[in-house]
N, C-alpha and C positions, 0 to 999 in steps of 0.2 A: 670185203668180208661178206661171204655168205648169212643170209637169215632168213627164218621162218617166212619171211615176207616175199620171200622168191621164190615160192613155190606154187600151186596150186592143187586139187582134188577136188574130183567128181564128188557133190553132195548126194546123197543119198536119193534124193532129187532124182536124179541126172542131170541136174545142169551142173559145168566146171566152175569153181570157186574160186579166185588168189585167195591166198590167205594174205595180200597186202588189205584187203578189207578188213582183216583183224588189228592192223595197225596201230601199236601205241597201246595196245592192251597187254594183259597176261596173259598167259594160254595153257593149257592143263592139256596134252595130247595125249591119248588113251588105245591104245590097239581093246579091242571091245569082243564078249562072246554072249552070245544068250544059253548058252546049256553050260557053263562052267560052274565050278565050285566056288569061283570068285563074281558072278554075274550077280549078286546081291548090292556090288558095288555101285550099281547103277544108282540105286538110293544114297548113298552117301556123296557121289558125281552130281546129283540133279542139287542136293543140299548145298552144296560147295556153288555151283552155277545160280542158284535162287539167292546167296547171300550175299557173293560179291558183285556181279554183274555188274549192278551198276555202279559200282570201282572202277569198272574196266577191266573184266574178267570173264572168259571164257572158255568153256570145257570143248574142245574137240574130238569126238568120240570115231576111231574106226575098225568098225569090222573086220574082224580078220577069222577064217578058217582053217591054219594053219597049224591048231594043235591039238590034237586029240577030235577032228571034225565037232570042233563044240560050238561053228557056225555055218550051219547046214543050209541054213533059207536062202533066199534071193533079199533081195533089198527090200520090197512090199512088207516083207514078212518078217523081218528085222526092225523094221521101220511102229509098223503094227506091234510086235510085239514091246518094243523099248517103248513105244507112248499108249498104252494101255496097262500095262502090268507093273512098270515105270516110272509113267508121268513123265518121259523124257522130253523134256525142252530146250535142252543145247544141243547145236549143231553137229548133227550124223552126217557122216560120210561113208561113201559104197564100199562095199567091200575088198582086201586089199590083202595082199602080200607083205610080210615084214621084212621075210626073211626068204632069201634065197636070188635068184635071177630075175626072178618077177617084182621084185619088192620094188616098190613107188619109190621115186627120188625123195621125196620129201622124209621118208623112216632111215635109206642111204644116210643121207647128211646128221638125222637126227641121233644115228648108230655111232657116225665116225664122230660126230659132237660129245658123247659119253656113254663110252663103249662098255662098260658092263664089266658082270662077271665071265661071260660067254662069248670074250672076244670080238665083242661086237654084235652080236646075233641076240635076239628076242627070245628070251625064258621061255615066256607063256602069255596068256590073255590076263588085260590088265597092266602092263608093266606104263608105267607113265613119267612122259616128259614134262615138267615144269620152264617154261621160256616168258624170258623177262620183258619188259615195253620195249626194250631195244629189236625184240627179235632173236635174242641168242638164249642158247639152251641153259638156264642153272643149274639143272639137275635132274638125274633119274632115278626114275621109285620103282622098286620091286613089286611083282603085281600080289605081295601080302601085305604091303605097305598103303593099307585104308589110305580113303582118301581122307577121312579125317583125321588123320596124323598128317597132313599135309597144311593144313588151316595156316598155320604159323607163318612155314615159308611164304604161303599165298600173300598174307595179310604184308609179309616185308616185302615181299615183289611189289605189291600195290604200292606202298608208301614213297618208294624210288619213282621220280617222276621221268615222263615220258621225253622222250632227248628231243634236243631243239633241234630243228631243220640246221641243215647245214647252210651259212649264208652263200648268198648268189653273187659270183666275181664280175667284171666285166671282162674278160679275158679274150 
């Protein structure tokens, strides 16, 4: 079975990330805009990432330029504006394709995992994957679906504990 944990993504950084570093947490996965009608969200993302963290919780936030050109910059300037304007301190990722030929494996799998209203394809900036300690998707939030209407699911993804290692055979 495919998960979260099989994939990786250039941070923001530029250095590549797995997200098996994420391991055994929750994950809030966020296609992200700085000039959107919904980019206010970033305050209620950083609120959700400051309160459960240390639950084992994390927002992953990625850039995408894909609609309405409402993510113009390069990464520097992305970067700068989410931790100035912000206060962003969960982890960014470079900018990305949701949808189309270019789109990252990691949004693929996270499409064919709960494919929407649109067939599979990405609405708009904002739209967000909720994925459990296991690695697999719960659920997808429409990007008008604050992130604090989400509190709830987070807090029950938290309380599920993180699955045991599988025992090792002599085989």
């Amino acid at each position: 079975m495919t998960t979260v944990y099989d994939f990786s993504a250039r941070r923001i950084e530029g250095n590549e990330q797995s997200l098996a570093d994420f391991r055994d947490q929750v994950l809030l996965v966020v296609n992200v805009a700085s000039q959107c009608a919904q980019t206010p969200q970033y305050t209620g993302l950083q609120k959700l990432y400051r309160t459960y963290r240390r639950q084992g919780f994390a927002v992953l936030g990625f850039p995408c330029d894909q609609f309405g050109h409402q993510e113009p910059g390069d990464e520097n300037e992305i970067a700068n504006f989410c931790s100035t304007i912000y206060h962003v301190t969960f982890p960014m990722f470079a900018k990305i394709d949701v949808n189309g030929s270019k789109t990252i494996p990691l949004y693929n799998w996270l499409k064919r995992e709960q494919g929407g209203l649109l067939g599979g394809r990405i609405k708009w900036n904002f739209t967000k994957f909720l994925i459990g300690r296991d690695g697999g998707v719960i659920g997808r939030y429409a990007p008008t679906h604050t992130p604090e209407k989400l509190a709830d699911k987070i807090e029950a993804a938290l309380a599920v504990p993180a699955p045991s290692p599988s025992p090792k055979t002599n085989d």
